[in-house]
mmCIF file of the C-alpha atoms, coordinates in Angstrom:
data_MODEL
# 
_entry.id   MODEL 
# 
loop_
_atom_site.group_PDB 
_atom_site.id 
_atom_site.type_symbol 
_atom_site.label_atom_id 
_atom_site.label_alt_id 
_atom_site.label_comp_id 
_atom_site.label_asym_id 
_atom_site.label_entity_id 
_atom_site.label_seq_id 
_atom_site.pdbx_PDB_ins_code 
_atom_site.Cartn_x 
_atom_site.Cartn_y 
_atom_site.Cartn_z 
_atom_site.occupancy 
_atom_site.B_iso_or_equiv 
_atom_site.pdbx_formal_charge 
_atom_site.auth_seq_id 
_atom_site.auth_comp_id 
_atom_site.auth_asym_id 
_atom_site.auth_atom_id 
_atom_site.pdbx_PDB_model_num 
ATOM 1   C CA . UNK A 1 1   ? 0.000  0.000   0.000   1.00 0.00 ? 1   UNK A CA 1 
ATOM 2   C CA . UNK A 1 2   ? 1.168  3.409   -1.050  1.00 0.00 ? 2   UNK A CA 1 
ATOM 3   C CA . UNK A 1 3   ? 1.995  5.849   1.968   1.00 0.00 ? 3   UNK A CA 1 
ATOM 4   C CA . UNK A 1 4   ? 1.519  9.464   2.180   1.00 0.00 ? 4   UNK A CA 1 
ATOM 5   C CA . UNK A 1 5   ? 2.835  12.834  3.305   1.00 0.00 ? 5   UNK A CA 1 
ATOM 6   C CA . UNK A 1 6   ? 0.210  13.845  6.371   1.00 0.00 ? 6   UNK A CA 1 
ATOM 7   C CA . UNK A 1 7   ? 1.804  17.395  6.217   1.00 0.00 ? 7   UNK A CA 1 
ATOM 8   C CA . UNK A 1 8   ? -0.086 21.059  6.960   1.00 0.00 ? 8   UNK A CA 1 
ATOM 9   C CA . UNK A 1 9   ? 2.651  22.383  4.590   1.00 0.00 ? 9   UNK A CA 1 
ATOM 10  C CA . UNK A 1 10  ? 5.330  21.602  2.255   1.00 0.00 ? 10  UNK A CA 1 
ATOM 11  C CA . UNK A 1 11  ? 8.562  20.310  3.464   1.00 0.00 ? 11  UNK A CA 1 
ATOM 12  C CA . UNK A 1 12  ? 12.032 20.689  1.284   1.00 0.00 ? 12  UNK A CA 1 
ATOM 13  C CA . UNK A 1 13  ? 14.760 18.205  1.680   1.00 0.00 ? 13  UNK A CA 1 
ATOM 14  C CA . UNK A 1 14  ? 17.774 20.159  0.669   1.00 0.00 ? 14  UNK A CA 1 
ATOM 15  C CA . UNK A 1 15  ? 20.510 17.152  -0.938  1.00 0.00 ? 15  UNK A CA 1 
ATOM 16  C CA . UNK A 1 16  ? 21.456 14.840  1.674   1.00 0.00 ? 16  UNK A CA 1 
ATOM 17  C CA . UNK A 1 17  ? 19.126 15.887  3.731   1.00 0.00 ? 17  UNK A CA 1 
ATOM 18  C CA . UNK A 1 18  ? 16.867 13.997  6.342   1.00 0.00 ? 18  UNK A CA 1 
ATOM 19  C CA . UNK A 1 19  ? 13.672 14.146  7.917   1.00 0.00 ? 19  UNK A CA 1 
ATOM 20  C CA . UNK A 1 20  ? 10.567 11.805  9.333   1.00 0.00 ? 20  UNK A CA 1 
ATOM 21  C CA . UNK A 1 21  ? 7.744  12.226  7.246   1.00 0.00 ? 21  UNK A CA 1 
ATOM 22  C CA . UNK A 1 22  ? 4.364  11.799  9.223   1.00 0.00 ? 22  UNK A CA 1 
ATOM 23  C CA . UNK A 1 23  ? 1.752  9.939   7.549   1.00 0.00 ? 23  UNK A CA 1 
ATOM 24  C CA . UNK A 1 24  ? -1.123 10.377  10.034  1.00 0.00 ? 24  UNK A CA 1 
ATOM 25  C CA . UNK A 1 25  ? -1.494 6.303   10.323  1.00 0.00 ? 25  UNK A CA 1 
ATOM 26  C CA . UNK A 1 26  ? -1.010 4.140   13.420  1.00 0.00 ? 26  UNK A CA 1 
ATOM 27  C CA . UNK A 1 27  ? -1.444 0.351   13.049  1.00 0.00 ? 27  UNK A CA 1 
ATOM 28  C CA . UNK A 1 28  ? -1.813 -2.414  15.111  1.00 0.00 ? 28  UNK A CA 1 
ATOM 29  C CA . UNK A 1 29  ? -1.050 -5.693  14.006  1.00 0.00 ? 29  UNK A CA 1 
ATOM 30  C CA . UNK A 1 30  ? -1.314 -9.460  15.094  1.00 0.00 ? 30  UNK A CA 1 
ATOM 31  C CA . UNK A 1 31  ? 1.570  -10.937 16.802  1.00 0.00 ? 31  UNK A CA 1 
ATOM 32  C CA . UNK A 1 32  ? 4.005  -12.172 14.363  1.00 0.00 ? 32  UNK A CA 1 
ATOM 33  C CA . UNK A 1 33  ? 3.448  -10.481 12.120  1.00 0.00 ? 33  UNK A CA 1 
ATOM 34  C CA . UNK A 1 34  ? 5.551  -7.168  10.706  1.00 0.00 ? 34  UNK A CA 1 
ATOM 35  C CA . UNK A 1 35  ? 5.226  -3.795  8.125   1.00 0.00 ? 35  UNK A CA 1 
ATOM 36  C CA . UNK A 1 36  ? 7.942  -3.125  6.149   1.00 0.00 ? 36  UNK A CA 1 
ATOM 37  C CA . UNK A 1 37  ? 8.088  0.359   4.762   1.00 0.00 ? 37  UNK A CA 1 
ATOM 38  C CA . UNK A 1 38  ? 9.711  0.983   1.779   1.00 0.00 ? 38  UNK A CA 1 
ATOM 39  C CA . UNK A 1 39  ? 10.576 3.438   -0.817  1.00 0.00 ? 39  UNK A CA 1 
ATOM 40  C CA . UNK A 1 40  ? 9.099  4.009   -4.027  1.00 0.00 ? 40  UNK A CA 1 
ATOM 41  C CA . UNK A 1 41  ? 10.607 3.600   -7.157  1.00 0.00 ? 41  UNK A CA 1 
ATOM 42  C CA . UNK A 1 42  ? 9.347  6.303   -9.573  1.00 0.00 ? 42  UNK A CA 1 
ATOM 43  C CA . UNK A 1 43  ? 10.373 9.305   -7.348  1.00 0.00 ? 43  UNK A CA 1 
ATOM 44  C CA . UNK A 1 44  ? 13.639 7.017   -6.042  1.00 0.00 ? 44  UNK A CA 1 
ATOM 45  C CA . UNK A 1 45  ? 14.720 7.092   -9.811  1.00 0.00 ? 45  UNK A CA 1 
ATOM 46  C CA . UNK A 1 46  ? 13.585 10.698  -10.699 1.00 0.00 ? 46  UNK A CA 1 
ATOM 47  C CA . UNK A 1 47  ? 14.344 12.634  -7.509  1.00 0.00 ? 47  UNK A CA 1 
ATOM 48  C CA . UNK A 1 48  ? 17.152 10.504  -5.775  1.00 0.00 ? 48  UNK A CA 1 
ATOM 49  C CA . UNK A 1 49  ? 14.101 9.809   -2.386  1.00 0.00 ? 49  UNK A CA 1 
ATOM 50  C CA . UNK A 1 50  ? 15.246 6.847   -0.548  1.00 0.00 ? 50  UNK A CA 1 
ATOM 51  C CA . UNK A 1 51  ? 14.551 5.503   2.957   1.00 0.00 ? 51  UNK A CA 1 
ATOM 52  C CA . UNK A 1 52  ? 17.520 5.722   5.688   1.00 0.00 ? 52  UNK A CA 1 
ATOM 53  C CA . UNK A 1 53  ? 16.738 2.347   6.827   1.00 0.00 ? 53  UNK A CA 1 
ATOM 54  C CA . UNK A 1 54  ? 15.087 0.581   3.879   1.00 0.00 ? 54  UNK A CA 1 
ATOM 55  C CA . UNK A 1 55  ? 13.236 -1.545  4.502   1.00 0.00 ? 55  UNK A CA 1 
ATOM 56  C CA . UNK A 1 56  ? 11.710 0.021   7.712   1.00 0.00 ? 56  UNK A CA 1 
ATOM 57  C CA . UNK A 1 57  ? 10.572 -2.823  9.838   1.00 0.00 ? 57  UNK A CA 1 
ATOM 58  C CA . UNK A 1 58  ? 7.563  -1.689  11.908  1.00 0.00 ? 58  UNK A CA 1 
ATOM 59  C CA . UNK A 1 59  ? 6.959  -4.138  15.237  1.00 0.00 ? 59  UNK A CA 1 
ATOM 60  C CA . UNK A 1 60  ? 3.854  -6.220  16.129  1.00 0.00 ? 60  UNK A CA 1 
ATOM 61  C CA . UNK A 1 61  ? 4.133  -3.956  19.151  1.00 0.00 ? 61  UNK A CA 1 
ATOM 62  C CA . UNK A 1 62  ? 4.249  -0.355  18.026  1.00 0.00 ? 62  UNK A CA 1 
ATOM 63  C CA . UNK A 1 63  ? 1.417  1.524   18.593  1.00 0.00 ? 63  UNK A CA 1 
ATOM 64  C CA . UNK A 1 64  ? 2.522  5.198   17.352  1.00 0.00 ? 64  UNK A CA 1 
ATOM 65  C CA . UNK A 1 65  ? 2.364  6.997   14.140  1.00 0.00 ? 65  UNK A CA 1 
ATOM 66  C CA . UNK A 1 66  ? 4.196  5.529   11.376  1.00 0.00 ? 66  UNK A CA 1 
ATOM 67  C CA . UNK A 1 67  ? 6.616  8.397   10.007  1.00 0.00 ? 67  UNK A CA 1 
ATOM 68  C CA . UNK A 1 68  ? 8.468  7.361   6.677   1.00 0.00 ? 68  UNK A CA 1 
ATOM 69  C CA . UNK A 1 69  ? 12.420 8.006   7.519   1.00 0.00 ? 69  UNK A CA 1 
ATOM 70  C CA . UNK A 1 70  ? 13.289 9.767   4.491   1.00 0.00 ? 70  UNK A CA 1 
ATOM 71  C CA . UNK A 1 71  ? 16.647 11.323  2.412   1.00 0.00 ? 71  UNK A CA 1 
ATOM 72  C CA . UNK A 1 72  ? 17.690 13.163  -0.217  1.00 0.00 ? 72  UNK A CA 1 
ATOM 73  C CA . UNK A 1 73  ? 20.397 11.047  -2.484  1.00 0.00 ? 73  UNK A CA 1 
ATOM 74  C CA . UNK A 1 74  ? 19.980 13.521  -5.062  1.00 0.00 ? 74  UNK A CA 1 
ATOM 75  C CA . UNK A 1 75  ? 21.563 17.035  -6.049  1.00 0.00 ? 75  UNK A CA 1 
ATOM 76  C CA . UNK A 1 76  ? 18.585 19.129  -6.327  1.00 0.00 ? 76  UNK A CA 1 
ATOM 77  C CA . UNK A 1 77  ? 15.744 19.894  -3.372  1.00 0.00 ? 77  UNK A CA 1 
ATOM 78  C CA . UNK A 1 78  ? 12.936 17.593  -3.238  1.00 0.00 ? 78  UNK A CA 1 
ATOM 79  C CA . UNK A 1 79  ? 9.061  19.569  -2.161  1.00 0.00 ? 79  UNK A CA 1 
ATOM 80  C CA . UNK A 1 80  ? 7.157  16.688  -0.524  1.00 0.00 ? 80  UNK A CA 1 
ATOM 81  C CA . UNK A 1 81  ? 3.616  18.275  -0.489  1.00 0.00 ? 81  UNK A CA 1 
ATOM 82  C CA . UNK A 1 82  ? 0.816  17.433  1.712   1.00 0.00 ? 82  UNK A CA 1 
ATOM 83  C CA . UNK A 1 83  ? -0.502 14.369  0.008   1.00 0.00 ? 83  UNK A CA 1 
ATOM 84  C CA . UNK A 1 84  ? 2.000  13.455  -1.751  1.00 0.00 ? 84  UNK A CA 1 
ATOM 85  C CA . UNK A 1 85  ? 2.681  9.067   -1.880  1.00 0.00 ? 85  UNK A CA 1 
ATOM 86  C CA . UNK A 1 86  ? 6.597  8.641   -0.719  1.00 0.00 ? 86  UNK A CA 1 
ATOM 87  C CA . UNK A 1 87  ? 6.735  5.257   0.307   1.00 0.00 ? 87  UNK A CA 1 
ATOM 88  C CA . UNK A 1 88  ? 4.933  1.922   0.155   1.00 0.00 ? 88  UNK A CA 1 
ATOM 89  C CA . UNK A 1 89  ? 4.038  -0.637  2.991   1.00 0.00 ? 89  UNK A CA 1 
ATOM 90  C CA . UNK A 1 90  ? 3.776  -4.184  3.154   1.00 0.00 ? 90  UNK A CA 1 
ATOM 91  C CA . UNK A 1 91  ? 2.486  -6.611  5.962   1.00 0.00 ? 91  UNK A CA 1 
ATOM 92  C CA . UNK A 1 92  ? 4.326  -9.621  5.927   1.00 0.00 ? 92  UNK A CA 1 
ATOM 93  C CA . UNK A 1 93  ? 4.671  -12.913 8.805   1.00 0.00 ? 93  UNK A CA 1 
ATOM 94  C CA . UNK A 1 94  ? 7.771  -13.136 11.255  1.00 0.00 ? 94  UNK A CA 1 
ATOM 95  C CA . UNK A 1 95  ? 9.664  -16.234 11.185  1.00 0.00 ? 95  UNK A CA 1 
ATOM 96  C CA . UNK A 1 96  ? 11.487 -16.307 14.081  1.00 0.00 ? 96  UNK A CA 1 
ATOM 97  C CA . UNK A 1 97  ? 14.429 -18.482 13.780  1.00 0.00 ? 97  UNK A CA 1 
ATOM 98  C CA . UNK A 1 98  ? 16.609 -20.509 16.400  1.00 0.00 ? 98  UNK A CA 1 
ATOM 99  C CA . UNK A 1 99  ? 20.635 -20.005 15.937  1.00 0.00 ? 99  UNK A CA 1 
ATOM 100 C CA . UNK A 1 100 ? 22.413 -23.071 16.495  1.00 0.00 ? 100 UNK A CA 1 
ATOM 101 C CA . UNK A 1 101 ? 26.228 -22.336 16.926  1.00 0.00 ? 101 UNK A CA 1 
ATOM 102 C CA . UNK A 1 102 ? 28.614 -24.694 14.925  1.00 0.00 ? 102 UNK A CA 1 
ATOM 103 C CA . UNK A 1 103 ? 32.223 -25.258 14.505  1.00 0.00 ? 103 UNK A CA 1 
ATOM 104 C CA . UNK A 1 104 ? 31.906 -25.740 10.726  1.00 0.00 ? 104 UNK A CA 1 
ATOM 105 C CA . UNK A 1 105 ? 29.673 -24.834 7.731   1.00 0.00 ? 105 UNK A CA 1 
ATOM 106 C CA . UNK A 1 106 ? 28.479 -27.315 4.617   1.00 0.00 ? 106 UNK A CA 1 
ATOM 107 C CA . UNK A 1 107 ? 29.966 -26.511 1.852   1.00 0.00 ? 107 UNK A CA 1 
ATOM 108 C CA . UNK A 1 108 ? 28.339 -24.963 -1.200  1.00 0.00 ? 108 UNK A CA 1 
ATOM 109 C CA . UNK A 1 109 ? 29.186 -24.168 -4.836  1.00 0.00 ? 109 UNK A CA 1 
ATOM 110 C CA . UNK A 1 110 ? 29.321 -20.447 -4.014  1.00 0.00 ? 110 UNK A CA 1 
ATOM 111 C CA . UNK A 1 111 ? 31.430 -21.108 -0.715  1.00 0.00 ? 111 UNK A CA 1 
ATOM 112 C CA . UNK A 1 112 ? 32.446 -17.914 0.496   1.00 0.00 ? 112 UNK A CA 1 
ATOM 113 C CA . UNK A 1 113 ? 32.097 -16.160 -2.474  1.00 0.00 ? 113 UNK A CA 1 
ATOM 114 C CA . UNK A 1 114 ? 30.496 -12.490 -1.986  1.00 0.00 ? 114 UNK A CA 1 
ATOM 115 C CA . UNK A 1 115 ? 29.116 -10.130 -4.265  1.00 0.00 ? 115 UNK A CA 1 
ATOM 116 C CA . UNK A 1 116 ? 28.575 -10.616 -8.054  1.00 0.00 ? 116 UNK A CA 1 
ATOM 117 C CA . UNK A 1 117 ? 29.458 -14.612 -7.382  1.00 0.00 ? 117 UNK A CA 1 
ATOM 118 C CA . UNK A 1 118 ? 25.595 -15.475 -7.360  1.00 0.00 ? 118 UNK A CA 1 
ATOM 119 C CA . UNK A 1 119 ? 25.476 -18.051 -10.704 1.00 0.00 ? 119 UNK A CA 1 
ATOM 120 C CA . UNK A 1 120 ? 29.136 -18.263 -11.251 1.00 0.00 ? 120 UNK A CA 1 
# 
């Protein structure tokens, strides 16, 4: 679900700049499950708007006002107007998981290989 600016007036991010967005929405949701809050693509690509923590996680807990953590990777200002959609949401289950500690690892194809090794 799209996300929007709950804002009485416009708000400029200047480049590199950072502010929480309020969106006027609190949620509650079912144990185990989470919202991820995320940024949206059209205005990521055009404006350089991105999420300091993307994804956002937003607990089974929380009980506040969601506020979209946003920043300006851009060069020029960004206006986010009152209204205006600057992130999606998702609700998606928890899978909590149990860590066993180990002395060694399986082995794999990939091994230890790190980025850009994926289907090598």
């Amino acid at each position: 679900m799209d996300l929007a600016a709950a804002l009485d007036g416009p708000v400029t991010l200047r480049s590199l700049e950072r502010a929480a967005i309020p969106t006027g929405l609190a949620i509650e949701l079912p144990p185990g499950f989470e919202a991820q809050v995320r940024p949206r693509s059209g205005r990521a690509i055009r404006e350089g708007l991105a999420l300091i923590n993307s994804p956002g996680t937003i607990d089974a807990d929380y009980r506040g006002e969601i506020q979209v953590l946003a920043v300006n990777l851009g060069v020029q200002p960004i206006v986010i107007r009152p209204g205006d959609r600057i992130a999606q949401m998702i609700i998606a289950p928890v899978c909590r998981a149990e860590l066993v500690e180990v002395e060694v690892l399986a082995e794999t194809a990939r091994g230890a290989g790190g980025f850009g090794h994926t289907g090598r």
